[in-house]
N, C-alpha and C positions, 0 to 999 in steps of 0.2 A: 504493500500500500504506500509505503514511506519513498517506495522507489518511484513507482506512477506518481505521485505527486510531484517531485523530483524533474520529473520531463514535464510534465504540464507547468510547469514554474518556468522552466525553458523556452523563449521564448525569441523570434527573431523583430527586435526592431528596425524603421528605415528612419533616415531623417537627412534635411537637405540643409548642406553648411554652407553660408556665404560667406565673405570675408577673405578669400581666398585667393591669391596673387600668383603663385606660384606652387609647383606640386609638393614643393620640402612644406609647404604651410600645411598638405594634406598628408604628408610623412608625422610631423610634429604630433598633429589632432590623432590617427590612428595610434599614435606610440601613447600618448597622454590618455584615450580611452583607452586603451588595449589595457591600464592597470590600474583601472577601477576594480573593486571587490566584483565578484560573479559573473565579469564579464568573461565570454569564454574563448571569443573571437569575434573580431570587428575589421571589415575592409573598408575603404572610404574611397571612391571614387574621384577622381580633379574634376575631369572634365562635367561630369553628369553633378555634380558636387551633393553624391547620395553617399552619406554614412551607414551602411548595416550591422547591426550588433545582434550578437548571438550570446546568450544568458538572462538571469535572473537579475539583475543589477535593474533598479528600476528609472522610466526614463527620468525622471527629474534627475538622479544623480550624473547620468550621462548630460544633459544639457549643464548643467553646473560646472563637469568639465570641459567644455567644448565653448562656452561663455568664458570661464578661468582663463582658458588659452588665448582670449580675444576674438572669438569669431562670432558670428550670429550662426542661431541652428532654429531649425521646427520639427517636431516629427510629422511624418507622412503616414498617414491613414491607413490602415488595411486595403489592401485595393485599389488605392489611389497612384494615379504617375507621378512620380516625383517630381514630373517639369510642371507640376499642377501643386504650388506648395502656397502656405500662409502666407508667410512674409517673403514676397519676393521685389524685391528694388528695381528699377524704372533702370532697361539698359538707356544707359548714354550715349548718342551717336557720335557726339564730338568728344574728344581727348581733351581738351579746353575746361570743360564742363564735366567732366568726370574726374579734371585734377581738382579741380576748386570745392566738389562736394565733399571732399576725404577729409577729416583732419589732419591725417598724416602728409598728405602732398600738399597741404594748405600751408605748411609750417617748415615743409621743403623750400618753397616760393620762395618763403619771406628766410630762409637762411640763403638765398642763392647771394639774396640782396647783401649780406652780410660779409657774400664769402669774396666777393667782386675786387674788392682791395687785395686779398692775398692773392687771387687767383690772375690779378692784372702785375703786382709788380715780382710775385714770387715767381711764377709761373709761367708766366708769357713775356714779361719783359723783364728778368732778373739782372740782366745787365744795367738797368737804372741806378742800381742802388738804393734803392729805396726802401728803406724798413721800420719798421717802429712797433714795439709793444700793442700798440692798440690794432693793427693789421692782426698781430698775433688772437689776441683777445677776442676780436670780430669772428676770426676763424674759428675758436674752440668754441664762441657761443656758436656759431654756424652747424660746426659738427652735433654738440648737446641737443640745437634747435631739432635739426631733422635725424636724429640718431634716437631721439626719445623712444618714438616708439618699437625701431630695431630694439634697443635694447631690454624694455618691456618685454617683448617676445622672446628674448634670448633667456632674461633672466625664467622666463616660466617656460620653454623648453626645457632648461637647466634644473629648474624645482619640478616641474610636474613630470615632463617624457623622459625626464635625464638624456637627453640628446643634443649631439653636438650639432645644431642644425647652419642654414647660413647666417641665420640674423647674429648667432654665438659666433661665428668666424668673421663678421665684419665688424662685427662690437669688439673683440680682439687685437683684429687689425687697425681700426680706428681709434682705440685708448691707445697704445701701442706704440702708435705715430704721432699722438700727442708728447708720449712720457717722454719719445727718443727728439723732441721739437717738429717735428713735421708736421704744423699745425694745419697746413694750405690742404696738403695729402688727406690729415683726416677727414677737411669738412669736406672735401672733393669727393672721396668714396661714399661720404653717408648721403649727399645728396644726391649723386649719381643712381645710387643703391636705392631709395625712396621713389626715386622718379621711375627708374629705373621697371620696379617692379608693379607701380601702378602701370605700366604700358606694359605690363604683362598683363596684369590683372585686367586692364582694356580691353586686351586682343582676345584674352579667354572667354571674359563676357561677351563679345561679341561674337565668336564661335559657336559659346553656349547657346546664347540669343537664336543665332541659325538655327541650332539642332532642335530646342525646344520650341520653333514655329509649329512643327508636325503638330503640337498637342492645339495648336488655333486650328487646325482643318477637320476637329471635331465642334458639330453645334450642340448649344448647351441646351436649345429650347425648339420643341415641335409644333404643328399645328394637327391636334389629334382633332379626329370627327365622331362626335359621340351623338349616337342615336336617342333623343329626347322628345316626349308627349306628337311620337310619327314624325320627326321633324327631323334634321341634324343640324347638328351646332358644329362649332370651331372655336377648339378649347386652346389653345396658348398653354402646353407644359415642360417641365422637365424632362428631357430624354429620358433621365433615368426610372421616371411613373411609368413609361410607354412597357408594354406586355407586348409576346409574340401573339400576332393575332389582332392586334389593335389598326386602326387603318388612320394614315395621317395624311396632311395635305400637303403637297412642298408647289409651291406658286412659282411662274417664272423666273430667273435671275435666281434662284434663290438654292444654298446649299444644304444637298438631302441629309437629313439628317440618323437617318437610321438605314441599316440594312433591311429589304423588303423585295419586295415582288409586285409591280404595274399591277393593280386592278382594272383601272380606264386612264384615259389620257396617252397623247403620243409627243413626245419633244425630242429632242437631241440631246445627252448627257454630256458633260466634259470631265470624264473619269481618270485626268491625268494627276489627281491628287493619290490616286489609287493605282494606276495602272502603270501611271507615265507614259500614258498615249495622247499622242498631240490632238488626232482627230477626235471628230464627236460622234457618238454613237447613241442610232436610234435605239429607242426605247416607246415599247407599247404595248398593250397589254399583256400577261403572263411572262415580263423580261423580266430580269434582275437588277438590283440596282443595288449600289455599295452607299454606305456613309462616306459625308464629304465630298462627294461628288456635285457639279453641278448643273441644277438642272440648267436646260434652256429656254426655250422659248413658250412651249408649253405645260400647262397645269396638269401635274400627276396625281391622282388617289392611287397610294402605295399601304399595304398591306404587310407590316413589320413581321419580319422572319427572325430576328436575335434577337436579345437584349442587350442592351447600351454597353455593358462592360463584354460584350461576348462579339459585336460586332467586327467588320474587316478593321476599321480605323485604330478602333482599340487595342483587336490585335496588334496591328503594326508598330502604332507606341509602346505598345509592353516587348516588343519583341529589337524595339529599336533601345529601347529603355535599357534592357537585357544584357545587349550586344555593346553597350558602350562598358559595360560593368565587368567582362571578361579581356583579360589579357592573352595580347597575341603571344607565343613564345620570343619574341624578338625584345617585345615590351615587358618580360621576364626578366628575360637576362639583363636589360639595361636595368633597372630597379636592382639587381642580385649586383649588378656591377658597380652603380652609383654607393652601397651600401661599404662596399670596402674599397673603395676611390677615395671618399674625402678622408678617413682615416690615415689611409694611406698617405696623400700631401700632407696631414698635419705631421705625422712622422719625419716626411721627409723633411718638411720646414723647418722642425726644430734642428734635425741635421745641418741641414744649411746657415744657422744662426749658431751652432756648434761646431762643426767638425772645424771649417776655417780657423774658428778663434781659439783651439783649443792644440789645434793640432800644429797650425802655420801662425798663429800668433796675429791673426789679422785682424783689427778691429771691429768689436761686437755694435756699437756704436761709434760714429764718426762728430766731433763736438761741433766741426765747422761747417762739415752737408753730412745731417742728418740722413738723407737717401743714399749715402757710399757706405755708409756702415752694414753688416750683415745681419741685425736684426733687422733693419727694415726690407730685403730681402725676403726674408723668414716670414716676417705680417704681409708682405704679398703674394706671399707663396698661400697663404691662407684666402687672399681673394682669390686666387685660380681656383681653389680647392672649389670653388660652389660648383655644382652639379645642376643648376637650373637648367640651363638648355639640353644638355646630356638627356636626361629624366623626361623633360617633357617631346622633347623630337619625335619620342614616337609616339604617343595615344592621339594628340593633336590631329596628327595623319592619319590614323586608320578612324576615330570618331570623323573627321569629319569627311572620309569615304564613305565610311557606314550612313552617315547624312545624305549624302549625294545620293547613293545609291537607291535606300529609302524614297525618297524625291521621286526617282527615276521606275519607280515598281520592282525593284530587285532589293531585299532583303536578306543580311546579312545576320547567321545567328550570333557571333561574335569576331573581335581581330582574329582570331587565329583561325579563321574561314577564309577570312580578307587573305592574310597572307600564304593559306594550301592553295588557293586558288590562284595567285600567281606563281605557284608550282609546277602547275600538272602540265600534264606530256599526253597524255589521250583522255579522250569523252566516249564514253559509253553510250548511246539513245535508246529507250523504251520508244518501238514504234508506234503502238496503237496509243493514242492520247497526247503523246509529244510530237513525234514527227508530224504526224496526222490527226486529225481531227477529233478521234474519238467516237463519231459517230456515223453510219453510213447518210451519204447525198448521194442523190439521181444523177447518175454520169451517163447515161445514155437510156431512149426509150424510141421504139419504132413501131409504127402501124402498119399492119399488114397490107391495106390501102396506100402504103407511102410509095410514091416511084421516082421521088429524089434520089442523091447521092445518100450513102452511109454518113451518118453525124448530120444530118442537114434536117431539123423537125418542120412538118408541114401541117397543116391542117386537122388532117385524119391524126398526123401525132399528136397535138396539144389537145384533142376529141379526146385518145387515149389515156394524156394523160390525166383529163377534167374526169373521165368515166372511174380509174381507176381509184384520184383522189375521196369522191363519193363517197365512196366504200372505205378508205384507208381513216378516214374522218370520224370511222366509229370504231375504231382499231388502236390500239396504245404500244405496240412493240416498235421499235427504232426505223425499221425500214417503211412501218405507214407514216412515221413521222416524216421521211425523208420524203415520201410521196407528196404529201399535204402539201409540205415547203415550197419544192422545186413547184409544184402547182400554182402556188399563192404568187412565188416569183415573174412564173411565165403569165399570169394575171388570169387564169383559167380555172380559178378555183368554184366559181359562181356559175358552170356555163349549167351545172345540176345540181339538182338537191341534194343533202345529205341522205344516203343508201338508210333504207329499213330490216328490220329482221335481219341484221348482222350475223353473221353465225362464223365460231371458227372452227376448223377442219383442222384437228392435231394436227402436225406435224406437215401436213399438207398446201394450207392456204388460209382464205376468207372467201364468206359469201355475201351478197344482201341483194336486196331489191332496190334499183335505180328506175323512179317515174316508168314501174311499171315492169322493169324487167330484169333478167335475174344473171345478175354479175357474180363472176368466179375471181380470181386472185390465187393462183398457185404456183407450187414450183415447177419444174420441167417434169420432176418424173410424176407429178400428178397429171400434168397436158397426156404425158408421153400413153398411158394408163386409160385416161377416158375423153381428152379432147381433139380431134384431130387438128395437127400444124402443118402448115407448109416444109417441104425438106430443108428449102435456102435458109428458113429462119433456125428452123435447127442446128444449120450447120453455124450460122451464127454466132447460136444461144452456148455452141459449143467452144466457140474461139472467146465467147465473152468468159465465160465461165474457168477459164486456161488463165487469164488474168486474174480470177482471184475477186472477181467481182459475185454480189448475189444478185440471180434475177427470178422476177416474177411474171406469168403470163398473163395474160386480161383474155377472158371470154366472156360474150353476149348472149347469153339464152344459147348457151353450147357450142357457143360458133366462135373459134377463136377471132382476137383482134390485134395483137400485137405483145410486145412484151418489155418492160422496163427493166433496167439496168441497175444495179447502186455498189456503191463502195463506201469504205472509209476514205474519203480522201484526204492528199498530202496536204497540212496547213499553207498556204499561200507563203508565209514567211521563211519555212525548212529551209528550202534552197540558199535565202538570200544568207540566211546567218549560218551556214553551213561552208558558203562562201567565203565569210566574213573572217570565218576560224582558219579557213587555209592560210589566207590573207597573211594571219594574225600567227602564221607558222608554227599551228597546229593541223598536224596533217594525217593524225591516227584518229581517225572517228569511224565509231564500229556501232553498228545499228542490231540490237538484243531482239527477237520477235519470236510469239510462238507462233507465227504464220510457216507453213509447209515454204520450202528455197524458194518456189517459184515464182509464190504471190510476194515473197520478203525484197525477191531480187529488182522486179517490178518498182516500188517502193525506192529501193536503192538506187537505181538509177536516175529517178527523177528525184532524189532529194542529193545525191551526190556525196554519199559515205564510203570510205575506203575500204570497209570489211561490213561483213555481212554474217549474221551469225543468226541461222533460223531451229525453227522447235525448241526453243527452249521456255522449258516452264520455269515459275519463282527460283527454286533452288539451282536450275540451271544459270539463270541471272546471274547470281551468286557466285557460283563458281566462277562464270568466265570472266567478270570482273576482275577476281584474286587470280584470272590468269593474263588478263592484263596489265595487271597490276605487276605482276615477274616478269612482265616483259617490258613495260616502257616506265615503271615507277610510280609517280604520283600521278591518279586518275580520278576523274570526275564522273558521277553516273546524273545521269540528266531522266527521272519521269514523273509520272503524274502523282507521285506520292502516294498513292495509296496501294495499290498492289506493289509497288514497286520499291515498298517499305526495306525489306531484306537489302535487296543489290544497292540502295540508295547507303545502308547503314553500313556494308563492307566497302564501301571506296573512300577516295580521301576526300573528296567533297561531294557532298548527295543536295541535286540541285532538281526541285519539285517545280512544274510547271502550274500555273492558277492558283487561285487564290482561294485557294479551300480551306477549311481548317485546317483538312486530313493532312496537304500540301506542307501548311506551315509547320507542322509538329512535327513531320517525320524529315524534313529537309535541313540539311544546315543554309544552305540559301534558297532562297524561293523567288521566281520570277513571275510577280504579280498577275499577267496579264497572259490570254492563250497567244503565246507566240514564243517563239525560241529567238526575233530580236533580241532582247536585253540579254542576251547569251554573249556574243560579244563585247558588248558594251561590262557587263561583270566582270569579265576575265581583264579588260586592258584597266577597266577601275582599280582592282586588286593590285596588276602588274604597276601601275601609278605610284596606286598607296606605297607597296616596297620601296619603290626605287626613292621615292621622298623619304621614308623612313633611312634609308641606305645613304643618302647624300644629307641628312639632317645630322646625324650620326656622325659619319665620317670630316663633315665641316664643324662639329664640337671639337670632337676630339683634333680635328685640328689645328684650330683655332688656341684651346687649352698649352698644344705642346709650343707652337709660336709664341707665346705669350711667356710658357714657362721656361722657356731658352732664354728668353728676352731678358727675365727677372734674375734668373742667373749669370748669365754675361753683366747684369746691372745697366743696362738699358732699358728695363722696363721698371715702369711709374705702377703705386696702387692703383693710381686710377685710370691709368692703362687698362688692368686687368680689370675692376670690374666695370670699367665700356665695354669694353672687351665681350665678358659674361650678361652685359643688360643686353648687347646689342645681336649678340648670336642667339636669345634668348629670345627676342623680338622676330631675328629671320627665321630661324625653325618654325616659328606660332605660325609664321605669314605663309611659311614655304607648306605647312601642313594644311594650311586655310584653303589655299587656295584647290586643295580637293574639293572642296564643298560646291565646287562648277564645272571643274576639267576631271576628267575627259566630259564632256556636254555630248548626251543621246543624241544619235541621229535621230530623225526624222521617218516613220513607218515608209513614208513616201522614196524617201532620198532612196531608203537601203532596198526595195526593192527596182526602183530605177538602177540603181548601181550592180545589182543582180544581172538583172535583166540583159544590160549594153556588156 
């Protein structure tokens, strides 16, 4: 009993931390909760600035530390997104306006003003000669002014996380340079350091700002229609009162607020908040429609299929929510590396303010220039020490790919999806559903009466196929679907009534009565059995049938009339982004099907896949994936997510087509919309994010080693290094930013024209 109580005391809290400038400030906060009484594990997030605690520790104690440390916190509600919190502050667009609101960069300002005497004759014109006590004086209240709250922070790194964080290595560095006279030095690095990091704190907020837009393309409020005294009203509510089953209104212009299903009304949707499809797609009755979609020009009565936190939108924010919260392996090991880096320079530091003076007799202090002695060598070697830019180079890049991508319909379950996916070397395709449709269309139908060309409908065929539709109208299996369709297209669905006394013939056909007379619907070997065909059409019915297509025949009161054709056919997009992968030199793509070689091969050649691999059932999937896998390395299985659950979960990336629940849960990335377009576009996003994480990375550490060459030859200044560190701190945020629009989708249009030519 004492034990179940025990876990039910266990408990995971969420809470969103502002205050936040830099990722050592989200180091600090994690280390400072992590040793609270009962807390048992706590991760904190920079970018998403979401704290999780795992334990009994209650939250009031958690906010108490996480206030103690300086920051603002809320908790986050069961259920709730975290980009949907209490207290959230008004982004700043201007840098101007976002220094002046701080207290901390308010008091930076006015030390600048302060420091302009040392920093003009010490600094920039030393050859003047010009000195005096009070230039001194101006300086150290400059450094005190804007070092306050560095140092606040340092000291409660030091009492509460026990951590030697940056704010403790430039509070260091900057008393340091006072004790050794280098007064100009210290106020330079502290103001540098204050400004410095508010334009970090800028760039991230503004980052963040992006990513949490997603949670604006949910509406907060419906127009439900509720049946009152035979009447209906229009009630104005919360999405979240709306029940499945309720029917709402969404009026021109205006965005749909729930997942649902047309009842009446026909408009144009613009589902690129969902799909990332540029065009608009009609929508009338019995379609589908996502939240946050918008409608257009016409008024929908929609019929709600989810509820508010179960809908597509929802998902997407929890699932974008999610994915900023998991670390790629690259963003591991930097985090495992920054942890024993700054240790590291502080070791060395003190060496460099020791070995010289101990071993070679060289001055630890210089009386006449402070900055030739080796201690102050030593306190700059402590400003290299900061690991800002290091640390954050990478999340910056892969959140705000995961942003883009989100944007764009392709869904990312974490960074380390982001970066297998700039990996892989072959793609796997489930045919029926990804390559293709999914569902059979009417690809060919002819009247026996027809004395045109093959492929050329006439008269007597659009008869055939109004006669056949009739009938197909009171029929629910896929291919009267297809019937209906292709009917309503060619505009001949009205030319008869709906068929009576429908009847179906197992395994055989359908019957009914059309205005009087008695319509069949079968297959060939039921024509072959009791209706007589002409031979030609047989031999036909025989070459269609060799393709892999199904067909049905139409008879009149026992007389045949001709016969339709249908398949699954290839998605209009296969080819283009099939293409696209060549292009993008990937050139092992193998197409999985349990369709017999012949119908697979069919398929293959009009969608233009390197290998072909037919009969195979689920667990066949499965296998040849892992034998793909031993043969080209990291591989991607691309299907519709739900049968294709297994094969999707043995590769290295399992990439679910639509936007289904099933899709999202079983996929590590999922491409919102029915088309293998954004197939492309995933893979060079992924391939992007790396290579910014790779040149973010590599121009840190470069940056670092120029700088600490510099300090030890004695050519480099404190405040050298940390420009140095504000300013590579700033290019990474930017270099990582600017995922959040490049690579930019094509165009549905463009990428089939470029197919096509």
């Amino acid at each position: 009993m004492n034990d179940t109580l025990a876990i039910n005391e266990t408990t995971e809290r969420r809470f969103r931390v502002t205050g936040m400038d830099c990722a050592n400030c989200a180091a600090s906060i994690q280390t400072g909760v992590a040793r609270l009484a009962d807390v048992d594990a706590c991760e904190i997030n920079f970018t998403s600035e979401t704290l999780k605690v795992n334990g009994a520790a209650p939250a009031a104690a958690i906010v108490a530390r996480v206030e103690e440390l300086g920051y603002g916190i809320d908790e986050i509600e069961p259920g709730a997104q975290s980009g949907q919190p209490g207290r959230q502050p008004p982004v700043q667009h201007n840098f101007l306006h976002y220094m002046t609101s701080r207290r901390d960069t308010q008091l930076a300002l006015l030390a600048t003003l302060l420091l302009l005497p040392g920093l003009l004759f010490d600094e920039l014109l030393p050859g003047l000669g010009v000195s005096s006590p009070l230039i001194n004086l101006a300086s150290v209240a400059a450094m005190l002014l804007a070092g306050s709250s560095v140092m606040r922070n340092a000291w409660r790194s030091l009492r509460i996380a026990r951590q030697l964080n940056i704010s403790v290595l430039m509070s260091i560095a900057a008393i340091g340079a006072v004790i050794i006279g280098a007064y100009t030095e210290a106020a330079v690095v502290m103001v540098l350091f204050v400004i410095g990091e508010a334009l970090e704190g800028f760039t991230a907020e503004r980052a963040r700002s992006s990513i949490r837009s997603l949670m604006s393309l949910q509406p907060a409020e419906a127009i439900c229609l509720v049946p009152e005294d035979g009447r209906i009203i229009e009630l104005l509510v919360n999405v979240s009162a709306l029940n499945v089953g309720d029917r709402i209104l969404v009026k021109p212009g205006e965005r749909i607020p729930m997942d649902g299903r047309v009842v009446s009304g026909v408009s144009a949707v613009n589902q690129a908040p969902i799909t990332g499809e540029s065009r608009l797609i009609d929508k009338q009755a019995g379609a589908e429609v996502f939240a946050s979609s918008i409608n257009g020009e016409g008024a929908l009565e929609i019929e709600v299929t989810h509820l508010a936190e179960d809908n597509t939108i929802s998902r997407m924010i929890r699932m974008v929510e999610e994915a900023q919260e998991q670390r790629a392996p690259t963003q591991r090991f930097i985090d495992r590396f920054s942890q024993y880096y700054t240790p590291a320079v502080i070791v060395i530091a003190a060496l460099v303010a020791l070995i010289p003076t101990v071993v070679y007799g060289l001055p630890l202090v210089d009386a006449a220039d402070p900055t030739a002695g080796w201690l102050y060598r030593a306190l700059t070697l402590l400003v290299v020490a900061c690991p800002c830019a290091l640390v954050i180079s990478t999340p910056v890049a892969l959140v705000s790919a995961i942003s883009n991508g989100a944007r764009n319909g392709v869904l990312f379950k974490g960074g380390v999806h982001v970066e297998n996916l700039a990996k892989i070397k072959a793609i796997a395709f489930d045919k029926t559903g990804t390559l293709t449709n999914g569902a059979p269309s009417v690809v060919a139908y002819r009247s026996v009466d027809c004395i045109l060309p093959d492929q050329v409908a006439c008269d007597h065929c659009d008869d055939l196929l109004a006669l056949a539709s009739a009938v197909e109208r009171r029929a629910e299996h896929p291919l009267a679907r297809a019937v209906v369709h292709e009917a309503a297209v060619r505009g001949v669905s009205d030319l008869y009534p709906a068929a009576s006394g429908v009847a179906t013939l197992t395994g055989r056909g359908v019957t009914g009565e059309v205005s009087g007379q008695r319509i069949a619907i079968g297959s060939h070997s039921f024509f072959d059995q009791s209706i007589p065909h002409p031979s030609e059409h047989c031999d036909a019915l025989t070459a269609v049938d060799a393709q892999g297509y199904s067909t049905m025949l139409v008879s009149r009161n026992d007389s045949y009339q001709g016969y339709i054709a249908a398949a699954d056919t290839v998605r209009p997009s296969s080819r283009a982004a099939l293409a696209e992968l060549k292009r993008m030199g990937l050139h092992h793509l193998v197409m999985l099907t349990g369709d017999n070689a012949a119908t697979a091969q069919i398929v293959a050649d009009e969608v233009g896949v390197s290998e072909t691999l037919a009969n195979c059932l689920p667990e066949d999937k499965v296998d040849a994936v892992r034998t793909l896998q031993a043969r080209y390395g990291e591989i991607a299985m691309v299907g519709d997510g739900i049968n294709d659950a297994p094969a999707l979960a043995a590769s290295t990336v399992g990439i679910a087509i639509g936007n289904t629940a099933q899709a999202m849960e079983t996929a590590d990335v999922t491409l919102m919309r029915d088309s293998l377009l954004p197939l492309p576009f995933a893979i060079r996003l992924s391939r992007a994010a790396m290579r910014t994480v790779k040149v973010n990375v590599a121009f840190s550490l470069l940056v670092k080693f120029v700088v600490f060459v510099l300090v030890l030859a004695g050519t480099g200044t404190m405040w050298m290094a940390v420009l140095a560190d504000v300013g590579m701190s700033l290019l990474v945020t930017l270099n990582g930013m600017r995922l959040l629009r490049r690579p930019a989708f094509p165009a549905e249009s463009e990428s089939l024209h470029g197919a096509a030519t």
